[in-house]
N, C-alpha and C positions, 0 to 999 in steps of 0.2 A: 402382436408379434413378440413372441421371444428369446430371448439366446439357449444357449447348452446348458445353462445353467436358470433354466425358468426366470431369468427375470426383463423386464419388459423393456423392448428397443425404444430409443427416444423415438419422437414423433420425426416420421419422415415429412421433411420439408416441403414436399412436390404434392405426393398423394394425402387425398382428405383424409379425414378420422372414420366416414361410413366405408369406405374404399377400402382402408387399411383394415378395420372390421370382415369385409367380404375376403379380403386375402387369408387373413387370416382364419375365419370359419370353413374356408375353401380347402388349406394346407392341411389342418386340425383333421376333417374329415380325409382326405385323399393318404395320411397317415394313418390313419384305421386300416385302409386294404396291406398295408406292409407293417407296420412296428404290434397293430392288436389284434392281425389276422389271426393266429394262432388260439389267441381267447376266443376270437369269435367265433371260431369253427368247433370248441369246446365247449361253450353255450348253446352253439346249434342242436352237438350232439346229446346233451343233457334234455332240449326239449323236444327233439324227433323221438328219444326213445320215451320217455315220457309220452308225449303220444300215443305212439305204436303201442303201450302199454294200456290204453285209456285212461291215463291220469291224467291230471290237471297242470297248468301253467297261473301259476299267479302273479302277480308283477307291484309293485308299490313302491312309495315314494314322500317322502313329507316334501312341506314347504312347496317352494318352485320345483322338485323335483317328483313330485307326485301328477306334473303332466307327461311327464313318459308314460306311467303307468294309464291314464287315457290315451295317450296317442296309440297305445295300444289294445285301445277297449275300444271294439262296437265300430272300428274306421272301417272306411272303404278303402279293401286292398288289405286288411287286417284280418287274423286268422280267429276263430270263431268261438274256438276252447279258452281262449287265453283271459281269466277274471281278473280283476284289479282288485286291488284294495284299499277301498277309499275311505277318509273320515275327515269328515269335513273339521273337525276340529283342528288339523295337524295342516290345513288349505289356509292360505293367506286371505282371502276374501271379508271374510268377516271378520278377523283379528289380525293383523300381525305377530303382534307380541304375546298372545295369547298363544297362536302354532309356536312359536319359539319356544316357550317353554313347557308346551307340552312335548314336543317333540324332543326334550332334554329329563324328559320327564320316567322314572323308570315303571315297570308294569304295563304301560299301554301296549305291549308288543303280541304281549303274551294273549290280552284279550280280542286283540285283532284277527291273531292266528285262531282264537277259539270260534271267534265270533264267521269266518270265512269257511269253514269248515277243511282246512288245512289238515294234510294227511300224508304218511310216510309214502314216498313213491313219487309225489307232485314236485315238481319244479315252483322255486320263488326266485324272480328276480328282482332286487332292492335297486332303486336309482338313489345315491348319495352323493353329491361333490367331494362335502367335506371327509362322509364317511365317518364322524366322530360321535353322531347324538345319538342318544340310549335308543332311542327308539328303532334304529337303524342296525344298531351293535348287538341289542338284546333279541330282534327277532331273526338276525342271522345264528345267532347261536341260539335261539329255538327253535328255530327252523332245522339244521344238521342236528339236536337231538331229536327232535322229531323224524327222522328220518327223512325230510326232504332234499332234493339236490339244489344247492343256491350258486347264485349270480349277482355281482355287483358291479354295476354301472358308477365311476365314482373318479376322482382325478387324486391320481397319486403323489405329481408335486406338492398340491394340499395337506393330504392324507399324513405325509411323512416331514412334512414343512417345521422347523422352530416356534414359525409366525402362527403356528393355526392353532388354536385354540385347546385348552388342556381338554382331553379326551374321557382319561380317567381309565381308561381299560385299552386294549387291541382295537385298532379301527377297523371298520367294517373288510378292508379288502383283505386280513390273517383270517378273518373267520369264514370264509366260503370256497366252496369249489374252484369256482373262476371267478375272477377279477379282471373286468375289463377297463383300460385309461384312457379317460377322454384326453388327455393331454392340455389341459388347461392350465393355465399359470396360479399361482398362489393368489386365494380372494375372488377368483372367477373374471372377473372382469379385466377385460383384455387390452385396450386402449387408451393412450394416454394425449391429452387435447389440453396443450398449450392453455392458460389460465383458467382451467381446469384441475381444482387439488385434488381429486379421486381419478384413479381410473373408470371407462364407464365401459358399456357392453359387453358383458357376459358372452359364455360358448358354451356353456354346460349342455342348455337346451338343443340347442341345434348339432349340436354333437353326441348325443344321448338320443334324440332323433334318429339321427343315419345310424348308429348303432342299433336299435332297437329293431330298427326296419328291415334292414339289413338280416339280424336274426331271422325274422321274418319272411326274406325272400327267399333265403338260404335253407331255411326248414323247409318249405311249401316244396323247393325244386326234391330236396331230397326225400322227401315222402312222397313223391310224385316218380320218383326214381325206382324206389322201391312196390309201385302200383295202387298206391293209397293217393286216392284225390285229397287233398288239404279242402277244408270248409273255408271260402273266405266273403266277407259281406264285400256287397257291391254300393257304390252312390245310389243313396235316393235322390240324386237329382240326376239321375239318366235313366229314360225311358225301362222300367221292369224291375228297378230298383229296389221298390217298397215292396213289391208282391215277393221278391227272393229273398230279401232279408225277412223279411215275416214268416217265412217258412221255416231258414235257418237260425232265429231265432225262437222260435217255437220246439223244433226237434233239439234244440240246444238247453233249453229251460232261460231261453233269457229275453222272455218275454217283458 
């Protein structure tokens, strides 16, 4: 929880620290349908026409923020067009401090976009909390001169904070289309626990989720509006799952 002023309520005496978490990731999200509606519905419209167009939807992310861009890839209930962009070097898994500083690192953007086959007309959506590291700032502004339409997922108390980190240039949310705000406090992490000197539990995720998804339901209804079925994969673990996702997998090339 935080005040008017992004910074973080003392720890409520009565309710726990997980509790105080779910209120909190509860509120974060239920503000998305009123203070970042208007982006979202901006986002939508960037990738229904994108669609209706047959161009592509790409979506990326470093660090912990490069799982939006899977929760957008390949899910059940997730739309069929939409490619990620992933490298596993800029992924926490096998390095930490190795993504860190690739991810601050300049050039990589540019070989991503080459490497993805990125093209004027396609929609890219970037997930960034902070919004600061080149990798994030450079393929947003390669992306709009490529002629792409972008999207950023990203939390603007951060973004515009004293406390966050020198930048060195425009953070990602001046250089795109839309800018959407997860409304997250400075640092991410949300909660403060009594002998405890950090805050712990992050929102980015789980609020970059409902956003993401959200796009996602929001596009299908309205291209469905307009008499275009949306492709979308089903669970392979309910009955006919594997046999429909292999099909549209197949006529998708994403075999």
């Amino acid at each position: 929880m935080s005040d008017q002023k992004g910074r973080p309520l003392p720890p409520d005496p009565v309710t726990s620290a997980g509790r105080r978490y779910l209120r909190t990731a509860s509120e974060l999200i239920t503000r998305l349908e009123h203070e970042e509606w208007p982006r979202i519905e901006a986002a939508v419209d960037l990738v229904v026409d994108a669609m209706i167009a047959g161009r592509s939807v790409f979506a990326f992310g470093s660090g912990h923020s490069h799982l939006l861009a899977l929760e957008l890839y390949h899910r059940a209930g997730g739309l069929v067009w939409i490619k990620p962009i992933l490298f596993e070097g800029l992924m926490l898994h096998t390095s930490p401090s190795l993504a860190t500083a690739l991810e601050r690192l300049p050039g990589i953007a540019s070989a991503l976009l080459d490497d993805h086959g990125t093209a004027a007309g396609d929609v890219l959506i970037i997930a960034s909390n902070s919004g600061g590291n080149a990798v994030v700032t450079e393929m947003a502004g390669l992306a709009r001169d490529r002629g792409l339409r972008t999207i950023a997922i990203t939390n603007l108390k951060h973004a515009t904070s004293s406390r966050a980190r020198a930048a060195g240039g425009p953070r990602l949310h001046k250089l795109v289309d839309v800018a959407i705000d997860n409304g997250g406090v400075v640092g991410d992490a949300a909660i403060e626990v009594k002998g405890v000197p950090a805050r712990v539990a992050p929102t980015s995720t789980v609020v970059g989720a409902a956003i993401v998804n959200a796009i996602v339901a929001e596009a299908a209804e309205r291209l469905a509006g307009r008499g275009i079925v949306a492709e979308v994969f089903m669970s392979s673990n309910v009955a006919g799952g594997d046999a429909a996702n292999e099909r549209l997998a197949h006529a998708s090339g994403k075999q």
